[in-house]
C-alpha positions as CSV (number, residue, x, y, z in Angstrom):
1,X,-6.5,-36.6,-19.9
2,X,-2.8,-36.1,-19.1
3,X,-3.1,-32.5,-21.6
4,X,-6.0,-31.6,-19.2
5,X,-4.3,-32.1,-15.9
6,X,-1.5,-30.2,-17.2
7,X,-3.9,-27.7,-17.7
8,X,-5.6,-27.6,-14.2
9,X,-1.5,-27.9,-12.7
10,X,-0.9,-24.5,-14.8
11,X,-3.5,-22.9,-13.6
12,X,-3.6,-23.1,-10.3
13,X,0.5,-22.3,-10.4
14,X,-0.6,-19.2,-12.1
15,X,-3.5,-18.6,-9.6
16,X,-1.2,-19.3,-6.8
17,X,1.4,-16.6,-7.9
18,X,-1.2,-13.8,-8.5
19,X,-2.4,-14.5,-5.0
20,X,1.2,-14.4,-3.2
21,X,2.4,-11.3,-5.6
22,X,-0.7,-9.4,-4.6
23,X,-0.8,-10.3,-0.8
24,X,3.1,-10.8,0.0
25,X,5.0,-8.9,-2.9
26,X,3.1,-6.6,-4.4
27,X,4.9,-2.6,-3.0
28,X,2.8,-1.4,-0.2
29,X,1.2,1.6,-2.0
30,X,-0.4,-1.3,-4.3
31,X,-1.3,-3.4,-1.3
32,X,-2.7,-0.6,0.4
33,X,-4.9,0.6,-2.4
34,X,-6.3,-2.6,-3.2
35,X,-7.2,-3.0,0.0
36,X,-8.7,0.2,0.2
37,X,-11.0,0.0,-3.0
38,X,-12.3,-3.3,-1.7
39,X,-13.8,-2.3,1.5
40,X,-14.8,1.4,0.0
41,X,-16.3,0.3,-3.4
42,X,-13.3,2.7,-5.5
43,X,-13.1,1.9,-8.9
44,X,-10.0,0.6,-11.0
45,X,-9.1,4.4,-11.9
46,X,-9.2,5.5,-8.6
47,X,-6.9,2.7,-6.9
48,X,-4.3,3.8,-9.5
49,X,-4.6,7.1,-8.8
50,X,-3.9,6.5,-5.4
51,X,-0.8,3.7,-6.1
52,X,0.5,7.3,-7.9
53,X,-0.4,9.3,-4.7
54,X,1.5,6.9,-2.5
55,X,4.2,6.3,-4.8
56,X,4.4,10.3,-4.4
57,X,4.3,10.1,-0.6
58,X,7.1,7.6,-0.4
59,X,9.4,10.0,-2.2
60,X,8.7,12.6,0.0
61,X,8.3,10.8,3.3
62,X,10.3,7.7,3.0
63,X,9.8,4.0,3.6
64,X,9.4,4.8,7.1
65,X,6.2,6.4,6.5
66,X,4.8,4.1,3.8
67,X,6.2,1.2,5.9
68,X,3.1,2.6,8.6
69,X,1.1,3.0,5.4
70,X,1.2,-0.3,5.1
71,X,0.1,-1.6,8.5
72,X,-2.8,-0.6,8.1
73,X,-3.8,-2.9,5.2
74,X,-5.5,-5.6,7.9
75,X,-8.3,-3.4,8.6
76,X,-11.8,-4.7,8.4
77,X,-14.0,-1.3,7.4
78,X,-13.2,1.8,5.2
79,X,-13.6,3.8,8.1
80,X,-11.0,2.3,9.7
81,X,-8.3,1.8,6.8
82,X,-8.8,5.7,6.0
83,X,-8.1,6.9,8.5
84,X,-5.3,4.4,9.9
85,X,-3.7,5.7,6.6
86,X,-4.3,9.2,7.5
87,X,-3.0,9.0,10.7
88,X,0.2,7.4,9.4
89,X,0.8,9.8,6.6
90,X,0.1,12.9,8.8
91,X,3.0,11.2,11.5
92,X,5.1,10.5,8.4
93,X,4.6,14.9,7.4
94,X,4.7,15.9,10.6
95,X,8.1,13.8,11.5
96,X,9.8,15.4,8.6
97,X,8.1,18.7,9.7
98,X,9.9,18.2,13.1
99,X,13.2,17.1,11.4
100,X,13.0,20.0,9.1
101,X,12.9,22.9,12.3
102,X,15.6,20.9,14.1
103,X,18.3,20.6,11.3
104,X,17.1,24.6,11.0
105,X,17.6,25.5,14.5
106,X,21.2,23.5,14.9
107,X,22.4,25.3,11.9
108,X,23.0,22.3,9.6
């Protein structure tokens, strides 16, 4: 009895800290993502591809950018999540965009 409540006590630890890594502490790119291929149906090969698309974007844009990213994961449709995630990583491009012509204009 006392093996099998050790065993249900272990479990539920274990449960417990999937659940927290994957909604609190899990990088936003995999937050995102999962999100994503739950409410558009992607499959496992996909949401990786896009963790390595973000991951990509981050470089490029910054934590700025992903940090918007990553608001968006409390959508309730695809629709919505798409293209809250658009929106933020075409802000993110065009803010380095925009950065890029004045550091070019000021002569830095």
């Amino acid at each position: 009895m006392k093996s099998l409540l050790a065993l249900i006590v272990i479990a539920a630890f274990a449960a417990g800290g999937w659940f927290a890594y994957h909604e609190f502490v899990a990088a936003p790119e995999v937050r995102v993502c999962q999100r994503i291929s739950a409410l558009c149906g992607d499959s496992h090969d996909e949401s990786r591809s896009c963790e390595a698309n973000l991951a990509e974007v981050r470089e490029s844009l910054g934590d700025k950018a992903m940090d918007q990213v990553a608001n968006c994961v409390d959508r309730d449709t695809c629709v919505s999540i798409v293209a809250c995630t658009t929106a933020a990583l075409t802000k993110g491009a065009a803010s380095e965009v925009f950065e890029g012509i004045k550091r070019g204009l000021s002569g830095e």
